[in-house]
C-alpha positions as CSV (number, residue, x, y, z in Angstrom):
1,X,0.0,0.0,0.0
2,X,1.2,3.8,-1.0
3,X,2.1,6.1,2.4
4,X,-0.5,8.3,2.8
5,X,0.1,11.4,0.6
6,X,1.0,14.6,2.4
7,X,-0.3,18.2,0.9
8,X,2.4,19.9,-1.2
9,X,3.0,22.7,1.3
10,X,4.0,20.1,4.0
11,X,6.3,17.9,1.8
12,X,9.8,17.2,3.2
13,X,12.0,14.8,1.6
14,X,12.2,11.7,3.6
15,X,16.1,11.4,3.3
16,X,18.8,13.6,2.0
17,X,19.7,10.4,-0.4
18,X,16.2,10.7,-1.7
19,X,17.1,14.2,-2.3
20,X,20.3,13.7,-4.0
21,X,19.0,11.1,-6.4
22,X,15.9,12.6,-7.7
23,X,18.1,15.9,-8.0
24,X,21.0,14.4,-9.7
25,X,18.8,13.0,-11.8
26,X,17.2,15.6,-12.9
27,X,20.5,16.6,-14.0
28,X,21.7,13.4,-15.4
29,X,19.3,13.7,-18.2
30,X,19.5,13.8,-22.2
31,X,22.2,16.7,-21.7
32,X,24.3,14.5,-20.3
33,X,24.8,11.2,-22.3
34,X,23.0,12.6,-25.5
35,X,24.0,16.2,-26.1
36,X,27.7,16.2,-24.2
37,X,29.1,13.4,-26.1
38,X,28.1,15.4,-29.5
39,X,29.1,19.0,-28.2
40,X,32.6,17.3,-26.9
41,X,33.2,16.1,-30.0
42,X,32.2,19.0,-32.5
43,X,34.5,21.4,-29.7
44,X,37.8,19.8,-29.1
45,X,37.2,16.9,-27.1
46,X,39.6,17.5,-23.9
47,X,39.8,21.4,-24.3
48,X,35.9,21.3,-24.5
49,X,35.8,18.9,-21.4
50,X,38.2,21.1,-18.7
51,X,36.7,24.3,-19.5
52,X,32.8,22.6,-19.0
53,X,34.1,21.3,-15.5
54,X,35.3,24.9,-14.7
55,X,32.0,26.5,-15.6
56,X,30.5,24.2,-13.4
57,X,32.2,24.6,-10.6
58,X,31.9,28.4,-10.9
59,X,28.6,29.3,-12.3
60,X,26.6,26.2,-12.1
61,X,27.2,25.8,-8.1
62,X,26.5,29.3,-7.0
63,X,23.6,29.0,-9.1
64,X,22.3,25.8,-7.7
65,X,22.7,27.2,-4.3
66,X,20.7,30.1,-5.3
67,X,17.6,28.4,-6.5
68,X,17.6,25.9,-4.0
69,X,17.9,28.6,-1.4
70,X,14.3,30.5,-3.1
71,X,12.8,27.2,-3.1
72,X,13.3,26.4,0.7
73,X,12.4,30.1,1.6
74,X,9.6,31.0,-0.6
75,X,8.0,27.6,-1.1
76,X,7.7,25.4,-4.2
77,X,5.4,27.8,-6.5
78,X,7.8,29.3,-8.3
79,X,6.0,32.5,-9.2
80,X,5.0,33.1,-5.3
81,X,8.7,32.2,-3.8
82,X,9.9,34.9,-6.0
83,X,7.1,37.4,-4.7
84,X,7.6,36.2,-1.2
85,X,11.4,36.4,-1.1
86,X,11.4,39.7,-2.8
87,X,8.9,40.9,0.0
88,X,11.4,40.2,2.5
89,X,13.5,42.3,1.3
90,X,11.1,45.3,0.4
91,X,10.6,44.3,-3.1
92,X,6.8,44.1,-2.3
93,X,4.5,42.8,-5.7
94,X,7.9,42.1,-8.4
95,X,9.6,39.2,-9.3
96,X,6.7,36.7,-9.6
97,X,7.1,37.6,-13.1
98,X,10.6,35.0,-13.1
99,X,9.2,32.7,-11.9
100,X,6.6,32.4,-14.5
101,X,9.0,32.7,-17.1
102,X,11.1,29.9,-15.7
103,X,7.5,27.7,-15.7
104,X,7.4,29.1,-19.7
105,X,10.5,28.0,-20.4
106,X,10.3,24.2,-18.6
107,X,7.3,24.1,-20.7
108,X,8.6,24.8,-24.2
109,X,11.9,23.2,-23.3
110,X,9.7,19.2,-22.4
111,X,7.6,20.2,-26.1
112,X,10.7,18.9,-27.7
113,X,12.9,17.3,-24.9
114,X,9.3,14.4,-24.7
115,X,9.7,14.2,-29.0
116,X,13.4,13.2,-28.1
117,X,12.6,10.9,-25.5
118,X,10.2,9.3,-27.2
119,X,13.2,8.5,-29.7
120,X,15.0,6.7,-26.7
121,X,11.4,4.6,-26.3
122,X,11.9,3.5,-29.7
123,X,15.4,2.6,-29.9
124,X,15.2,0.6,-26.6
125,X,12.2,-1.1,-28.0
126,X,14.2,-2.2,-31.4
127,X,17.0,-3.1,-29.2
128,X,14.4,-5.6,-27.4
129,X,13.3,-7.2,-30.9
130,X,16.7,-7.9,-32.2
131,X,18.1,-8.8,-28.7
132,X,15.0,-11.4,-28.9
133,X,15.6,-12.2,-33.0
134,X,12.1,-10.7,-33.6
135,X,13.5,-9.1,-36.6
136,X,12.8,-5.4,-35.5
137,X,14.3,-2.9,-37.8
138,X,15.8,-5.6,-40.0
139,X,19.2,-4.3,-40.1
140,X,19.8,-4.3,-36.3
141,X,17.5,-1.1,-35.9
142,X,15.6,1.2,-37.5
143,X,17.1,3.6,-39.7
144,X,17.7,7.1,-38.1
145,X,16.0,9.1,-40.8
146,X,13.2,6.3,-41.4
147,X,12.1,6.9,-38.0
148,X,12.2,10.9,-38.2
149,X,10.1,11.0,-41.2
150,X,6.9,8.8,-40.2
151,X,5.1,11.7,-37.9
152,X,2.3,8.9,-36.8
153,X,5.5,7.0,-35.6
154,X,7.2,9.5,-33.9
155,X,3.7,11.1,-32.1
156,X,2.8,7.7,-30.5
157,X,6.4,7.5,-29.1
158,X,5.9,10.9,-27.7
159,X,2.7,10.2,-26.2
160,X,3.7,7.2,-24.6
161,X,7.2,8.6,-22.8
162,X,4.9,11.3,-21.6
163,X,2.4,8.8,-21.1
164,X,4.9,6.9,-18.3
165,X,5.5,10.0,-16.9
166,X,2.1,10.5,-15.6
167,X,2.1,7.1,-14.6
168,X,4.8,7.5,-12.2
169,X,3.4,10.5,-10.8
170,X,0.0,10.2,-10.6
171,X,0.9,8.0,-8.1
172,X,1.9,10.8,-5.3
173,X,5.6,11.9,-4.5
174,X,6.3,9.8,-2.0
175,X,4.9,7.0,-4.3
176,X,6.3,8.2,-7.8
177,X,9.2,10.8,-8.1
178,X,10.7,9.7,-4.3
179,X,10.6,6.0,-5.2
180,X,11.3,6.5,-9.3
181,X,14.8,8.2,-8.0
182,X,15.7,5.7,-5.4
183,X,14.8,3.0,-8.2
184,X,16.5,4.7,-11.4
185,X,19.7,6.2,-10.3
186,X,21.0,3.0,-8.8
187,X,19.9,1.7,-12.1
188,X,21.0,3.9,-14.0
189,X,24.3,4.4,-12.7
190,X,25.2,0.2,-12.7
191,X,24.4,0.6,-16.6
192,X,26.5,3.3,-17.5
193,X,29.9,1.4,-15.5
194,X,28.9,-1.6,-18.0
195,X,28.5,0.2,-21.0
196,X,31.9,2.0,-19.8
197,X,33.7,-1.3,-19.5
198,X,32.4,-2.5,-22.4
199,X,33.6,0.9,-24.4
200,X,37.0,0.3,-23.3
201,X,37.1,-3.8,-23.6
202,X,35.9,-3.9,-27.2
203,X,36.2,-0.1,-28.7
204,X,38.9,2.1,-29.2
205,X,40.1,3.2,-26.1
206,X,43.5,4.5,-26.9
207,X,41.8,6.8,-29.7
208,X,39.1,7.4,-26.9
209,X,41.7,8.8,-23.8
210,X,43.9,10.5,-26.3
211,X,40.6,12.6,-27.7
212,X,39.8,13.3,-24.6
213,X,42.3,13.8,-21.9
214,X,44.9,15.0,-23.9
215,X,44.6,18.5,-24.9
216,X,47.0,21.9,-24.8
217,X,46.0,25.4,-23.7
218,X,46.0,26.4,-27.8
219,X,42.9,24.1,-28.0
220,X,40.4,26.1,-26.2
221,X,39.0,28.6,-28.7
222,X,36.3,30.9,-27.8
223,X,33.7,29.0,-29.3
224,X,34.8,25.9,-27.3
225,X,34.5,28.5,-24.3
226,X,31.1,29.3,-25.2
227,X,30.1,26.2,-26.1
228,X,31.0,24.6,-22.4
229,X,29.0,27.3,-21.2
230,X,26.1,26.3,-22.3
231,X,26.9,22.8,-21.9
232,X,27.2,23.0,-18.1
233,X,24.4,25.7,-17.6
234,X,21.9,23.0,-20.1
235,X,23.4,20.1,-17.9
236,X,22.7,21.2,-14.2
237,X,19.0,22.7,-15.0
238,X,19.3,26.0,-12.9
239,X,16.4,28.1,-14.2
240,X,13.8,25.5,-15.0
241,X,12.2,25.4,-11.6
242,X,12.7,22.0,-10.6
243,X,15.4,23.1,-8.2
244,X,12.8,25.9,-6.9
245,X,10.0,22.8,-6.3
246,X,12.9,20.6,-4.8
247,X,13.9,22.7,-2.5
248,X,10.8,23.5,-1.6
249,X,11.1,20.2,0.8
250,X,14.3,20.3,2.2
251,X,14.2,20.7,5.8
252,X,15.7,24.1,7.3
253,X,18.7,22.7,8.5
254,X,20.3,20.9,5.2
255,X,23.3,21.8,4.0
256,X,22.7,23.8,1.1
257,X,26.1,24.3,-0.1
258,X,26.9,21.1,0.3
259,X,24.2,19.5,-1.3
260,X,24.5,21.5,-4.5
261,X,28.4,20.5,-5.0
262,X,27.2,17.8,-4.8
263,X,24.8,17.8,-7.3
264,X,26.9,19.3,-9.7
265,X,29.7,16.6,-9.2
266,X,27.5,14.0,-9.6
267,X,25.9,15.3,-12.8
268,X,29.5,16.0,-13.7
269,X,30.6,12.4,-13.4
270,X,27.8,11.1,-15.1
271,X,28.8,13.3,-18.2
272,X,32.2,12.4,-18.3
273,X,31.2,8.9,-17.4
274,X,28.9,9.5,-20.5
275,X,32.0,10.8,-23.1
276,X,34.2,7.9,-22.0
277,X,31.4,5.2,-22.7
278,X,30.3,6.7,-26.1
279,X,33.8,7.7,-28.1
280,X,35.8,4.1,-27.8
281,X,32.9,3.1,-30.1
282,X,33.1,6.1,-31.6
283,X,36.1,5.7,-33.1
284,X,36.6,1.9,-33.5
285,X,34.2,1.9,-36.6
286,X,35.9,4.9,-37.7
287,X,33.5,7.7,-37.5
288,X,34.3,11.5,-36.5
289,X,33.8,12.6,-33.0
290,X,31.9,15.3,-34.5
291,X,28.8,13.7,-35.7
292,X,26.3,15.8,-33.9
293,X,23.0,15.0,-32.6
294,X,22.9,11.5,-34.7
295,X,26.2,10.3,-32.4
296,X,24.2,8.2,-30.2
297,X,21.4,6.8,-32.6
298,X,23.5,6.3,-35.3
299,X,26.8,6.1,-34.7
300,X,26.7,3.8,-31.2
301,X,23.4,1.9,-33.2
302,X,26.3,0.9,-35.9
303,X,28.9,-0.1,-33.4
304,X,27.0,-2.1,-31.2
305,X,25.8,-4.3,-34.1
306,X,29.5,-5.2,-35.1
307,X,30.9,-8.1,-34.3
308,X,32.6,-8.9,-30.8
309,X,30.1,-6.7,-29.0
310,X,27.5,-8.8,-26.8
311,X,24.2,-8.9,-28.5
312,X,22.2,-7.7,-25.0
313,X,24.5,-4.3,-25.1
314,X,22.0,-2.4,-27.5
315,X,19.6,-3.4,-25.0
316,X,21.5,-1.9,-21.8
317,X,23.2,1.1,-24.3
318,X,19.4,2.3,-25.2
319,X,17.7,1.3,-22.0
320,X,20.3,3.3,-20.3
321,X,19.3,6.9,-22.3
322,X,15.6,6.0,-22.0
323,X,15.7,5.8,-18.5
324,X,18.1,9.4,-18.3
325,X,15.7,10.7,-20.3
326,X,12.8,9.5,-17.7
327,X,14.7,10.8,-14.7
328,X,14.8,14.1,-16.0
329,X,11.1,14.8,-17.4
330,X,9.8,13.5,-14.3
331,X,10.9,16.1,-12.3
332,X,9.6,18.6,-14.7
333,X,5.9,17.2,-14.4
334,X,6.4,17.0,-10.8
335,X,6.6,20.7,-11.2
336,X,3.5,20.6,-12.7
337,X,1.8,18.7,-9.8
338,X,3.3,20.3,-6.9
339,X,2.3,23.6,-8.8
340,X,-1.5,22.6,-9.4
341,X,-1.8,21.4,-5.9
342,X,-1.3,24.9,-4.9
343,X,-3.7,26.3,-6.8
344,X,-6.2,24.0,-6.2
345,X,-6.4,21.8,-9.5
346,X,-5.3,18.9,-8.1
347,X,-2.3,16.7,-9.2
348,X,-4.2,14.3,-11.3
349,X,-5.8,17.5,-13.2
350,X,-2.6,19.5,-13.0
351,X,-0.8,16.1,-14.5
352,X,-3.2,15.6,-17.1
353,X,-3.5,19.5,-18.5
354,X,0.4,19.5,-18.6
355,X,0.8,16.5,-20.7
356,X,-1.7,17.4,-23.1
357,X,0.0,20.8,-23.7
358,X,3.6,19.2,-23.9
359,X,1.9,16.8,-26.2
360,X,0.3,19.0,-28.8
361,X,2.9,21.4,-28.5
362,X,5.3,18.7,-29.2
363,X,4.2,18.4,-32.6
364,X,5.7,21.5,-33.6
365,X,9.0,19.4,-33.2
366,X,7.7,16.4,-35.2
367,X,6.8,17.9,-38.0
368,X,10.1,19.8,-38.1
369,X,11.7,16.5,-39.3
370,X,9.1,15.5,-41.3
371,X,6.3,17.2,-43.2
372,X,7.5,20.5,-42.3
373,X,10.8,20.2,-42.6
374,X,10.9,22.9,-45.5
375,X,9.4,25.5,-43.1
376,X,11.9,27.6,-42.2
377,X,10.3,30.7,-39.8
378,X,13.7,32.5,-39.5
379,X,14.0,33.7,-43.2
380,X,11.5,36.4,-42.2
381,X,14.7,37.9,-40.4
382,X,17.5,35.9,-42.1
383,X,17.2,34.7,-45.9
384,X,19.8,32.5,-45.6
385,X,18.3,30.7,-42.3
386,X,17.1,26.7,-42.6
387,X,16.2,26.7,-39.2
388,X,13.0,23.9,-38.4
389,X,10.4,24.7,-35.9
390,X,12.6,22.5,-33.7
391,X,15.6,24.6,-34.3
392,X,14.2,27.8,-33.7
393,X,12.7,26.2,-29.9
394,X,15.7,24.6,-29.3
395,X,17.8,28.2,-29.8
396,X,15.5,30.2,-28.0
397,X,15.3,28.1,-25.1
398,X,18.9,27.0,-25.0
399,X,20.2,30.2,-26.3
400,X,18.1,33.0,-24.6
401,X,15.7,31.6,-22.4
402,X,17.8,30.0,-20.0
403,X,20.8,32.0,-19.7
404,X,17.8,34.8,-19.3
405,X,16.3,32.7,-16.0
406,X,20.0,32.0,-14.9
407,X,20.9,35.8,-15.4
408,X,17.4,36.8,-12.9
409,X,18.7,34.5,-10.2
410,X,22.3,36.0,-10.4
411,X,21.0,39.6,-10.2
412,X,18.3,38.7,-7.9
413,X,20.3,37.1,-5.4
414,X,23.6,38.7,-6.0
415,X,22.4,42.6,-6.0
416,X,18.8,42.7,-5.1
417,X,18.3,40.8,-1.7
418,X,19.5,42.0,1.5
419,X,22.5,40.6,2.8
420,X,20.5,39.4,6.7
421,X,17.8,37.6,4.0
422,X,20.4,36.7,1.5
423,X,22.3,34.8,4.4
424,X,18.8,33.2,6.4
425,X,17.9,31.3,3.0
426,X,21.5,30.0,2.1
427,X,21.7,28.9,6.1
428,X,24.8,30.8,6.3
429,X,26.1,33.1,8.8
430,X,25.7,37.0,7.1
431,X,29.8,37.4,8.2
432,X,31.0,33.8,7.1
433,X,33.7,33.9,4.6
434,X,31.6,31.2,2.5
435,X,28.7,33.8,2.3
436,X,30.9,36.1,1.3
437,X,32.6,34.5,-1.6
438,X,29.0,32.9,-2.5
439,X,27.3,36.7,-2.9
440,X,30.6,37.5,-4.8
441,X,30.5,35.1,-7.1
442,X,26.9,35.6,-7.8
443,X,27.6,39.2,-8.5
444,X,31.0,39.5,-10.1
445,X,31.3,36.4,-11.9
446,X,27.9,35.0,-12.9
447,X,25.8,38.1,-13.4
448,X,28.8,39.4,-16.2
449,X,29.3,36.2,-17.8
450,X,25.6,35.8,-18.3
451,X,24.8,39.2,-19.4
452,X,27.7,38.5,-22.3
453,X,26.0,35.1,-23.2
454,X,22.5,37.2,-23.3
455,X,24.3,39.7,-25.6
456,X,25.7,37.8,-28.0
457,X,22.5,35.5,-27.7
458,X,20.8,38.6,-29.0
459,X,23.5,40.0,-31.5
């Protein structure tokens, strides 16, 4: 029998590992084995990889802190912990503004990030067939492109990842996203040490650590700079509310800096993890590191059919993203829930409204690789532009959107907030020298390294 559900504004997590595990992975999502592996490899490989580990340590931590921090003051709405931490500081009636605009920007971000993992859904599911000599795709999987151009194909995989997202939460917290992260991340994290071994048993490993460990100051470009910026700020998910809902539930006396290093390391791990699983394969059947998005559906689809691999590593390769991909969206619908519960919807309501809007919204990103895929919306501004429908989401959101909620949180915590209130929702003592680098940071290193990613964003 489920524990009795208790009302959103009462919710504490019922163990900091709970915590950390449905946090981390959050984090550990598509950004991490999907995008990273393909971003490492069209950016220098090694270069790219030190400079993403610097920007998380310095912008994705103090911003971790920071939205954690509202979240545990101002409650788990994110529109009303803004207002209500502004208030405390004599900001009465602004800011609830940011946090709708985080809520905005989860929502447009899951149209296309449920299309995606519905793609995982259907690549584990090939991987069952051949794995059980059904026949699936007939050539070990489905073509890539075949599967982008049937939109019936691609909206049913859709609907049924956000399908299994509702199931798990329409079951409560404790009884879906608490017990979905104790299950998964164990899970999740014994398949990617396998597929690891595996990498460096049967693929190219010496091509692999050479890619990327070896690298020389003269490798990091600007682009790669930029580029591992927006890596780590995609990867840790500040600015999408889920740390504002999370930390809605942690009890007074956690640890918030702490807990947010070691969030961030564990999503780090996870992506290097990640790189060092994906590029042995990579380069044993000879392909460029710089594939791009098809990397893991093509590329690793072609290696793991070749001979010498074990025939049940498609399985675990593809059952291993598909659950990533899970751990991630579900914290985004529990958003959705804890946020409707509020309001007075209800979570099976609040659940049900949310999918069907990520749903039909999602087919904006379907068509983009299908029927539409001659649509190109930014010639009104650019001529030259073949930007999709998913493209142009996928920029605004990764490109503007984010850095935009990041940038609010930096200016709102590093410049806005009284130090006294500042220091009471961190936990910290107002004349502790790890206040003082924290509010620092915030102001002197985040808030002008965002405002230059928001400029050239819009330039």
């Amino acid at each position: 029998m489920l524990p009795k559900e208790v009302p959103a504004k009462k919710r504490v997590w019922s163990s900091r590992l709970t915590f950390l595990f449905a946090t981390i992975g959050f984090a550990v999502g598509l950004g991490n084995i999907w995008r990273l592996p393909y971003t490492a490899g069209e950016n220098g490989g090694g270069a790219f990889l030190v400079v993403y580990v610097i920007w998380v340590a310095i912008i994705g931590v103090p911003l971790i802190m920071a939205e954690l921090s509202l979240g545990r003051s101002g409650g788990g709405d994110p529109p009303l912990a803004w207002r209500a931490l502004a208030a405390k500081s004599g900001m009465e009636g602004r800011w609830s503004w940011a946090g709708w605009l985080a809520i905005l920007t989860n929502l447009a971000i899951m149209t296309f990030y449920c299309v995606i993992g519905g793609w995982t859904f259907a690549y584990f599911w090939m991987a069952l067939q051949d794995f059980a000599g059904l026949g699936g795709s007939g050539d070990n999987a489905l073509a890539f492109s075949e599967l982008l151009n049937r939109p019936l194909s691609l909206i049913g995989w859709q609907g049924l990842f956000i399908a299994a997202n509702v199931f798990i939460l329409i079951r409560g917290f404790r009884g879906g996203i608490e017990r979905m992260a104790a299950v998964a991340m164990p899970v999740l994290f014994v398949l990617l040490v396998v597929m690891l071994v595996l990498a460096w048993v049967y693929g190219d490993s010496a091509s692999a650590a050479a890619f990327l460990f070896d690298w020389k100051l003269a490798d990091v470009t600007t682009q790669t700079v930029t580029a591992a910026l927006g890596q780590a700020f995609f990867s840790v998910g500040v600015g999408l509310a889920v740390l504002t809902t999370f930390g809605a539930y942690l009890r007074k006396d956690e640890p918030i800096g702490r807990l947010s290093a070691a969030i961030a390391g564990g999503d780090t791990l996870v992506a290097l993890v990640a790189g060092m699983a994906v590029f042995p394969f990579v380069f044993m059947i000879g392909v460029a590191p710089s594939a791009g998005p098809e990397l893991i559906f093509v590329t690793m689809q072609e290696a793991l059919s070749r001979v010498g691999v074990p025939a049940w590593a498609a399985v675990m390769f593809f059952g291993l993203i598909a659950l990533a991909a899970l751990t991630s969206s579900v914290a985004t619908f529990e958003i959705m829930a804890g946020f409707g519960e509020r309001r007075g919807l209800g979570r099976r309501t609040s659940l049900v409204l949310f999918a069907l809007a990520v749903f039909a919204l999602g087919w904006l990103t379907v068509f983009s690789f299908n029927i539409a895929s001659e649509f190109h919306p930014m010639r009104l501004v650019s001529p030259d532009s073949d930007a999709t429908m998913f493209d142009l989401i996928d920029a605004v959101t990764a490109g503007f959107l984010l850095p935009l909620c990041g940038w609010l949180i930096a200016v709102f915590f590093g410049w806005r907030l009284r130090a006294d209130v500042l220091a009471d929702a961190v936990g910290w003592s107002v004349k502790s020298r790890s206040f003082f680098i924290w509010r620092a940071t915030l102001r002197y290193l985040v808030t002008p390294v965002l405002t230059f990613v928001l400029i050239q964003a819009i330039i």
